[in-house]
N, C-alpha and C positions, 0 to 999 in steps of 0.2 A: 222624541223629546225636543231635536231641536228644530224641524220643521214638519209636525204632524200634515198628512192631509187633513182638507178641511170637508164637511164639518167635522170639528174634533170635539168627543160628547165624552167628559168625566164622570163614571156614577159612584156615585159616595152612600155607603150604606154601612150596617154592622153595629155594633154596639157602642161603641166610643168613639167620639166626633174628636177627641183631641190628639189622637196618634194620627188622624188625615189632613189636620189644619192645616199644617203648613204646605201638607199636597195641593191643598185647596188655594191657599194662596199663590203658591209657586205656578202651577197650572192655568188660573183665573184667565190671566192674561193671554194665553194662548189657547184654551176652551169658547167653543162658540157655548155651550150649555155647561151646567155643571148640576147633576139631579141624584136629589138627595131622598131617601129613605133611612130607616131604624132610626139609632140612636140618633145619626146625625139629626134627620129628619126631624125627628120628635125636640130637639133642643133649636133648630131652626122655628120649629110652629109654637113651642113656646116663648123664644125670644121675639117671636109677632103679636106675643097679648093671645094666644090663642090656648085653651084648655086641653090638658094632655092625659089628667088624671092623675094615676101611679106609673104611668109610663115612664123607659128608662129616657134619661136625659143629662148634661154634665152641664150642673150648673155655672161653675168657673166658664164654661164659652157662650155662655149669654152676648156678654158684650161683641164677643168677634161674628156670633150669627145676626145680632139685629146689623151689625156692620154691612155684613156681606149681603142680607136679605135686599140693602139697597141696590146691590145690581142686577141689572135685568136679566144676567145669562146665569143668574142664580133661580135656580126652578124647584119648590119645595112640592109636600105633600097636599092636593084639596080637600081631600079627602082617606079616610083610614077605614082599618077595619080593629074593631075593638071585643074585648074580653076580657071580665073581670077589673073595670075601669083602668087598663092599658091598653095603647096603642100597639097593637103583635103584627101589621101587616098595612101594606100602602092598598086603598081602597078601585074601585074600580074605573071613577074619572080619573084619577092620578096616573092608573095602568096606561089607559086610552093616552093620556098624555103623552107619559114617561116612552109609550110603545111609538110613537107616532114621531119623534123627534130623534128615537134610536134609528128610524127607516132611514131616515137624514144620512146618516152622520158615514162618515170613511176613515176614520178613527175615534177609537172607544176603548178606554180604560176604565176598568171597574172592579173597585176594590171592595166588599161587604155585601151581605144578602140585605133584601129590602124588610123584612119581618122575620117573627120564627117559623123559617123555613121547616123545621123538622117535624114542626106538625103539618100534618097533611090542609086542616083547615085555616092556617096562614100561609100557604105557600103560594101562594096565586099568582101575589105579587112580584119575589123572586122567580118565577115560572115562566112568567109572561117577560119580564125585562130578556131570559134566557133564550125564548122562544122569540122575541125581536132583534134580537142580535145575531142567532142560526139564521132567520130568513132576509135578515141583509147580507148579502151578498159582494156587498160595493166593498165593505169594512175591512179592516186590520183589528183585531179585538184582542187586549193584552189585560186576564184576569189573574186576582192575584190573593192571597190569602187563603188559609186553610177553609176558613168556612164555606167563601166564594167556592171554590171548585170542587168543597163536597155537596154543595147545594148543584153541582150539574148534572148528578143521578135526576133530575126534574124534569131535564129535556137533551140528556145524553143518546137517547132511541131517534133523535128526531138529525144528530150532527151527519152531516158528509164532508167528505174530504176535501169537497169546495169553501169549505166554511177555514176562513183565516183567524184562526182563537189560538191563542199561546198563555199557556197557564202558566203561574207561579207560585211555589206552593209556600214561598219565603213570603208569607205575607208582610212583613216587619222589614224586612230588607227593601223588599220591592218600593214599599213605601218610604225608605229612606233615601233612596237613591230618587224617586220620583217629585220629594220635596229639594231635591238640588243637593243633597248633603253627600259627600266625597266614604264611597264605599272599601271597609281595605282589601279586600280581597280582588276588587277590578283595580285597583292601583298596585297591588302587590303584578296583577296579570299583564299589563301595562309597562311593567319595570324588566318585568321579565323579559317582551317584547324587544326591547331595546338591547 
């Protein structure tokens, strides 16, 4: 948190982009990247003017994604993978992308799957971001959210013990404590200390 190694690469995924906002903000400033899939994703490509369908999306953060879409370490989706006119999975330039900027990075925080993982035919997406995180080597990788770490059956066979990944299964906390907000139970631990 307060001097990440660098690259320090955020990925923002999951269904609702408004319980990550303020991560996203809080973070911005010290994230060399910050890349987005699902829900986030899908309300970033719609606040570009871009078609999304019945994709999920939270209209009320229109205005803070076309905000954010102006900075350049903000990295959306180019492509998807689609069914039944929704967006269920980030597409295979976006992989290439999203994969190629995770080899970068020596800190990585990643909170949400990138599509619906629990069908086999959108899992790609989440798979591959998983499978680029195991083959960096360099990283510290701190994931967090129930979904997140149940989506690691994807490429749990491929982990070794060289691999620096710390789960959190508090996804709600993790993310409180991650947008800057004073958590009580580390303040309760803190007091204790003393």
């Amino acid at each position: 948190m307060r001097n990440p190694k660098k690259p320090f690469i955020l990925i923002i995924g999951g269904v609702k982009m408004s319980d990550k906002m303020e991560v996203i903000y809080n973070l911005l400033i010290k994230a060399d990247f910050v890349i987005l899939g699902g829900g986030p994703g899908n309300t970033f490509i719609k606040a570009n003017g871009l078609n999304i369908g019945q994709s999920i999306y939270e209209p009320r953060m229109l205005p803070d994604a076309k905000k954010l879409s102006k900075n350049e370490r903000v990295v959306i989706p180019i492509d998807s993978v689609w069914s039944k006119n929704k967006i269920l999975d980030i597409g295979p330039a976006t992989i290439k992308n999203y994969t190629s900027i995770i080899s970068t990075a020596k800190t990585i925080i990643w909170g949400g799957p990138m599509g619906f993982f629990e069908n086999p035919k959108f899992s790609k997406g989440t798979k591959s971001i998983w499978q680029a995180i195991i083959k960096n080597k360099k990283s510290v990788t701190v994931v967090g959210g129930g979904e997140t770490v149940a989506s690691l059956k994807l490429a749990s066979k491929n982990l070794k013990m060289d691999n620096k990944i710390y789960l959190s299964t508090g996804g709600g906390a993790m993310l409180e404590f991650l947008a800057g907000k004073k958590l009580p139970a580390l303040i309760a631990l803190k007091l204790q200390k003393k």
